[in-house]
C-alpha positions in Angstrom: 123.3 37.4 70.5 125.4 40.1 71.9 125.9 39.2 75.9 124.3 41.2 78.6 128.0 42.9 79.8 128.4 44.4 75.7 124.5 45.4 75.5 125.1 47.2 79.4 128.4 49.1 77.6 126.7 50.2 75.2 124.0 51.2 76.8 125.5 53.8 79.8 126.2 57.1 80.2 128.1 59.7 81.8 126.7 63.5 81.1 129.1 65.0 83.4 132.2 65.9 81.9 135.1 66.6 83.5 135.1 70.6 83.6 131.1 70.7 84.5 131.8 72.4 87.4 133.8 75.2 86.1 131.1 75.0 83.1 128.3 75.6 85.3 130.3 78.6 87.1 130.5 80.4 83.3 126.9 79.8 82.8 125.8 81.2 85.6 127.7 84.4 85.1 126.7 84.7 81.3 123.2 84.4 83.1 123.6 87.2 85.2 125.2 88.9 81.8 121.7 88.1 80.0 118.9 90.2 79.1 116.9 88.3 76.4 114.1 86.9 79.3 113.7 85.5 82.9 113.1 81.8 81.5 117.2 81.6 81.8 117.2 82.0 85.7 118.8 78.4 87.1 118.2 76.7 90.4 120.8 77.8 92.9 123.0 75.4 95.3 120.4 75.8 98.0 117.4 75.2 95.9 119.3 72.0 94.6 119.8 71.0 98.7 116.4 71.8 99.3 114.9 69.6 96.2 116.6 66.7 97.4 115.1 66.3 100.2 111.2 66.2 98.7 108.7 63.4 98.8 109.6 60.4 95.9 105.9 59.5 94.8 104.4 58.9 91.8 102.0 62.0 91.0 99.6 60.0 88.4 98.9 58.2 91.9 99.8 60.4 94.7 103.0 62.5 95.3 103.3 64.3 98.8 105.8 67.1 97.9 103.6 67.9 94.8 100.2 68.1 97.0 101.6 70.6 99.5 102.3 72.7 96.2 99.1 72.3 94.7 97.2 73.1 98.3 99.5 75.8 99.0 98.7 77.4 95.7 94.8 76.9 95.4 95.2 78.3 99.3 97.0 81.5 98.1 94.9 82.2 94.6 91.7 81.4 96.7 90.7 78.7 94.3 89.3 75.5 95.6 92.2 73.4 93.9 95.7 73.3 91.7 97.0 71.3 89.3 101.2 71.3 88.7 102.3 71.0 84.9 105.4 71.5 83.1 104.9 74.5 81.7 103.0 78.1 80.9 101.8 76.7 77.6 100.9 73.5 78.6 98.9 75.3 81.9 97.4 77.8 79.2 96.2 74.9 76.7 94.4 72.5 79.1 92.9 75.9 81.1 91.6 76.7 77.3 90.5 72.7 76.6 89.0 72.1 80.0 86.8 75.1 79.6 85.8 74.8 75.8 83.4 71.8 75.0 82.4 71.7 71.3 83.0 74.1 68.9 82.3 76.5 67.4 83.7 78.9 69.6 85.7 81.5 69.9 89.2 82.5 72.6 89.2 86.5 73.1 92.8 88.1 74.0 94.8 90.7 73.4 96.4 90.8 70.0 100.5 90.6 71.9 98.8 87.6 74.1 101.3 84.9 74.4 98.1 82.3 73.4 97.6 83.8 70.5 101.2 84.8 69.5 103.9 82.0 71.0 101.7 78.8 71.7 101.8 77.4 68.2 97.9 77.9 67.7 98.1 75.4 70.1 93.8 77.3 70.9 93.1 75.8 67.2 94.9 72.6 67.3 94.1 71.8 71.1 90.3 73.2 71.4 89.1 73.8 67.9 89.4 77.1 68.6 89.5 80.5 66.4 91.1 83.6 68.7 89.9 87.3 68.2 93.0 88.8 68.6 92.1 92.5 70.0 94.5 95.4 69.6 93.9 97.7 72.7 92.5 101.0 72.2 94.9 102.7 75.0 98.1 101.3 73.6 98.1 99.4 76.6 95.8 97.1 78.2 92.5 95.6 77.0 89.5 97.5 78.6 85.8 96.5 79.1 84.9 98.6 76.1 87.8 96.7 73.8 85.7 93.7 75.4 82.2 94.6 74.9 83.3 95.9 71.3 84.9 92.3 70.0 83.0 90.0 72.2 80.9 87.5 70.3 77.3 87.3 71.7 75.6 86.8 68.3 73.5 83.5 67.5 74.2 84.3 63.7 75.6 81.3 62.4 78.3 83.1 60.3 79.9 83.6 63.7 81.8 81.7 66.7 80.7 82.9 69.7 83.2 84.2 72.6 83.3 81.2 75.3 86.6 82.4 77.1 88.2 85.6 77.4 92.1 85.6 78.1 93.7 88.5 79.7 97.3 88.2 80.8 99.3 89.7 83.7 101.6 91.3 83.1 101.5 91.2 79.2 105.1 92.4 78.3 105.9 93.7 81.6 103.1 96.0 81.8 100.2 95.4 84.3 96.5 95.3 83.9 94.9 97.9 86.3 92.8 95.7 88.4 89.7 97.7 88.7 89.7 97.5 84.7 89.9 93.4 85.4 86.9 93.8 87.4 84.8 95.6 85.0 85.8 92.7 82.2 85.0 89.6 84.5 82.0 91.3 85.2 80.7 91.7 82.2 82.2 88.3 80.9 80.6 86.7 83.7 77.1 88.1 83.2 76.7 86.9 80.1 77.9 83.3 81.1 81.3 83.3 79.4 84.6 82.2 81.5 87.2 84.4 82.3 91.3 82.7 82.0 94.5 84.4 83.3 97.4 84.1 82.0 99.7 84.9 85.3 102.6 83.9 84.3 104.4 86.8 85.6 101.4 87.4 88.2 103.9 87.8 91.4 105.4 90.7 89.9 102.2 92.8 89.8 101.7 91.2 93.5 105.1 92.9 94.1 104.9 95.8 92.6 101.6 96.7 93.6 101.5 95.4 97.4 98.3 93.5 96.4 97.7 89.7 97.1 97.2 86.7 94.6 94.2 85.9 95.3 92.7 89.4 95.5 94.6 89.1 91.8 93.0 85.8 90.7 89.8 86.3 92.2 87.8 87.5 89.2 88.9 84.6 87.2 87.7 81.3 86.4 91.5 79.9 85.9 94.5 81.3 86.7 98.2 79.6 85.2 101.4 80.9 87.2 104.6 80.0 86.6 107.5 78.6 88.7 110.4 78.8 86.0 110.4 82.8 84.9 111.1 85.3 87.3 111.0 83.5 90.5 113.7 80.7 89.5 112.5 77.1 89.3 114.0 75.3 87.4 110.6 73.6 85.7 106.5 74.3 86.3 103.4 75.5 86.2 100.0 75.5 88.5 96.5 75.7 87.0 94.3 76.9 89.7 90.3 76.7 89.6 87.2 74.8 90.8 87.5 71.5 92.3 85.5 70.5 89.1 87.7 72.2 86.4 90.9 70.8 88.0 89.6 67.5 88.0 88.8 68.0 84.6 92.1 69.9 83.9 94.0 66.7 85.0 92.3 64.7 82.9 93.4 66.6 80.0 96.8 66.7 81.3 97.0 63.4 81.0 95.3 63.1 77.6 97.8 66.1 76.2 100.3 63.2 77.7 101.0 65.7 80.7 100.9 63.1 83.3 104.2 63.2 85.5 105.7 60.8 88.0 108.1 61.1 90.5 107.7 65.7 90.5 108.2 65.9 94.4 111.6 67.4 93.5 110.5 69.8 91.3 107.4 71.0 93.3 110.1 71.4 96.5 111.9 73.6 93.5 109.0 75.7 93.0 108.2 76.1 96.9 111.9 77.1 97.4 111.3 79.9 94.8 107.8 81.1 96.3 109.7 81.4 99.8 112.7 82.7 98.8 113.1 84.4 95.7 109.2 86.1 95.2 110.7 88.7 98.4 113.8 89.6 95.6 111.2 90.4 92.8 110.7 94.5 94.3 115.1 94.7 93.8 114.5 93.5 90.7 111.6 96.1 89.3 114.0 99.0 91.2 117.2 97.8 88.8 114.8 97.6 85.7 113.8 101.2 86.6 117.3 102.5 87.0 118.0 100.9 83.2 115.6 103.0 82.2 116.7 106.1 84.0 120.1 105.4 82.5 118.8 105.1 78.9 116.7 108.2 79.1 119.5 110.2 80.5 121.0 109.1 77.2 118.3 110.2 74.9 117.1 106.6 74.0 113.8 106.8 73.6 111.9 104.0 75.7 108.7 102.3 73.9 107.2 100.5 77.0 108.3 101.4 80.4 109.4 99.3 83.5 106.5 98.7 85.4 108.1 95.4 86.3 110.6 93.4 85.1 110.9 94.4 81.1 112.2 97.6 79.4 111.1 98.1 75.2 114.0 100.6 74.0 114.6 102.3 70.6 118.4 103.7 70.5 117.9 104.9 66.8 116.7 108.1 68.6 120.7 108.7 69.6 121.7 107.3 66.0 122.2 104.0 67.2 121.3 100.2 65.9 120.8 97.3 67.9 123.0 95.3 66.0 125.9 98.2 66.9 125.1 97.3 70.7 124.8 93.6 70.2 128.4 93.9 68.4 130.0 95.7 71.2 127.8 94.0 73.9 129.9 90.9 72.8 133.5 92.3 72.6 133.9 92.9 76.1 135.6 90.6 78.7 132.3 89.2 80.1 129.9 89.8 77.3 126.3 90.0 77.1 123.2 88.9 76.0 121.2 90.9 74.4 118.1 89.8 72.3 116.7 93.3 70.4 114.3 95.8 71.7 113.6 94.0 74.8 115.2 93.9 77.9 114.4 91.7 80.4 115.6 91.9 84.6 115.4 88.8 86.4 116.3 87.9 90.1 120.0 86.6 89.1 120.8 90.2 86.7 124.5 92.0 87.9 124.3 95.4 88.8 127.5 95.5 86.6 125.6 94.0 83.9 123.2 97.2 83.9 126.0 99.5 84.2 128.2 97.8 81.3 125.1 98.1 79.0 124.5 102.0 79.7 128.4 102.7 79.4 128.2 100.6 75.4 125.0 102.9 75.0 126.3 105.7 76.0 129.7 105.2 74.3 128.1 104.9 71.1 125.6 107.8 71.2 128.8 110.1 72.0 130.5 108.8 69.0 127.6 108.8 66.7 127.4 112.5 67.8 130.9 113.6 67.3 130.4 112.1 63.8 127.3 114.6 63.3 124.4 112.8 64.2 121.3 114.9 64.8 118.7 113.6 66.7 115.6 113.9 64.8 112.4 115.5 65.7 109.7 113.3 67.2 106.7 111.9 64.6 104.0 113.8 65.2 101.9 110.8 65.6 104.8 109.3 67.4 105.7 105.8 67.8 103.9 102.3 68.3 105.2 102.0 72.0 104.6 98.1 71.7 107.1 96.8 69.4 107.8 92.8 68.7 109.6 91.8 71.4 110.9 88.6 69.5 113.4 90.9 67.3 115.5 88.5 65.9 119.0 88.3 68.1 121.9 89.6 67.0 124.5 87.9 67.4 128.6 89.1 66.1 129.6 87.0 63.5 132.4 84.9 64.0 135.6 86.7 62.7 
């Protein structure tokens, strides 16, 4: 038998090494260099202070800190309660298995839908659920005819009926005109189906189009927003609904092994973010919009607009890869992060950031014309203006 004083060395651990500090400064400047999402956007030095000083209960039983969260955000949605998870997909997937009750049945969403696309078919292994993955007939957004066309009413036993229809908003940065949610929930709702949001990125429609969360939530049955994307937390989720669906959500919580303890200092995170950073969301849709303006003065062709927070480009219009940019993107002093088609603007983005990836841009385009590039006429059926956004990174190889 070893004694206790060999089993205790062996044991501890120190994470902190001795240049953390310094470490954490470069991080935080490659973040503000990085334009791959808004999921890299770190707790500041005052959100830190402010965590700290949050309730320490036990949220299986009862955590102060955490409730005041959870009322604050049923309050805001205009749901009758809130449940705090960990994450989008874990909000998303007991929202889905809280609602659903025995198969068959079938999850309706739109074909880019980050349920269908980036949960791991967590619908079929969670719920027993098949998705009808709908491609919108706009090139945009789902409408109620997209909806009345691939919703499942039949009792034909071939088929699995449509229980829940999933919208999300915004869905690559570009909202859902609300009068078009409306018209879906509507219809949904008069035939006794449930409606679920994915909000994730919910308080950037709020901010961009001056209209309130719950007047945003209202024609939903469930609503998941998220903490950790573009308004800074470092971790979380809240599932808002019926008193009877959260009670039921939390349940599932627990059985998808969800069940947290002492989240007081997360939850103070997340209200930190809601009072402090949701006002820097409009300075961040204004610098996504003067990307664009940059790129177009260019001649890049841009596939999906900044409504909010994300910008789809195509630089082959200017004779340009995006394995050219990612090369020179990573040359320079500061480099930057750059992950394909997609841009992404978040509340911790430098101005100089922008302006460093419009001078590599346009650096390139003006060589690529004094070598004799051409810009080609435009397809007359054009381009898909919703590319993959997961384009594989390109990263410089090491020399």
């Amino acid at each position: 038998m070893a004694p206790f004083t060999t089993i205790a060395e062996q044991i501890k651990l120190d994470i902190l090494s001795k240049t953390h500090v310094d470490d954490n400064a470069a991080k935080r400047k490659e973040i503000s260099r990085t334009f791959i999402s808004d999921t890299i956007t770190v707790p500041t030095k005052e959100m830190y202070e402010y965590a700290t000083l949050s309730t320490i209960g036990d949220d299986v039983y009862f955590e102060p800190s955490t409730n005041a969260l959870e009322t604050h955000m049923a309050q805001i949605t205009g749901k009758e309660a809130a449940l705090f998870v960990p994450s989008g997909t874990a909000s998303n997937q007991i929202a889905l298995r809280s609602h659903l009750l025995q198969p068959p049945y079938t999850v309706m969403c739109d074909h880019r839908a980050h349920i269908h696309k980036y949960e791991a078919g967590g619908a079929a292994f969670h719920s027993g659920a098949a998705v009808t993955p709908v491609i919108p007939s706009n090139g945009h957004h789902l409408t109620l005819n997209d909806v009345r066309q691939n919703m499942i009413l039949s009792t034909d036993v071939h088929f699995a009926p449509t229980e829940v229809v999933a919208l999300e908003n915004t869905l690559n940065g570009t909202i859902i005109p609300q009068e078009e949610i409306i018209a879906i929930s509507e219809f949904v709702h008069s035939h006794g189906k449930k409606m679920h949001l994915d909000g994730a990125r919910l308080w950037h429609v709020a901010a961009e189009t001056e209209t309130s969360i719950k007047e945003l939530c209202g024609p939903f049955d469930s609503v998941s927003l998220c903490f950790s994307k573009g308004l800074g937390a470092p971790i979380g989720s809240c599932l808002v609904g019926s008193s009877t669906f959260i009670a039921k959500a939390r349940w599932i919580r627990k059985l998808f092994g969800g069940g947290m303890r002492q989240t007081g200092i997360l939850a103070a995170s997340a209200a930190y973010a809601l009072t402090y950073n949701f006002p820097l969301l409009p300075g961040v849709h204004s610098l996504a919009r003067k990307l664009e303006a940059g790129l177009e003065e260019i001649g890049v062709e841009i596939t999906s607009k900044a409504e909010t927070c994300m910008i789809f480009y195509d630089p082959s219009t200017v004779g340009v890869s995006y394995g050219e940019i990612a090369d020179r993107a990573s040359d320079l002093p500061e480099p930057l992060v750059l992950g394909g088609s997609r841009l992404v603007i978040h509340i911790q983005t430098s101005e100089s950031a922008v302006e460093d990836f419009l001078s590599i841009v346009r650096k390139l385009a003006e060589e690529k014309k004094a070598a004799g590039f051409v810009k080609p006429e435009a397809s007359a059926n054009g381009n898909s203006p919703y590319k993959d956004i997961y384009v594989r990174r390109q990263v410089k190889k090491a020399a």
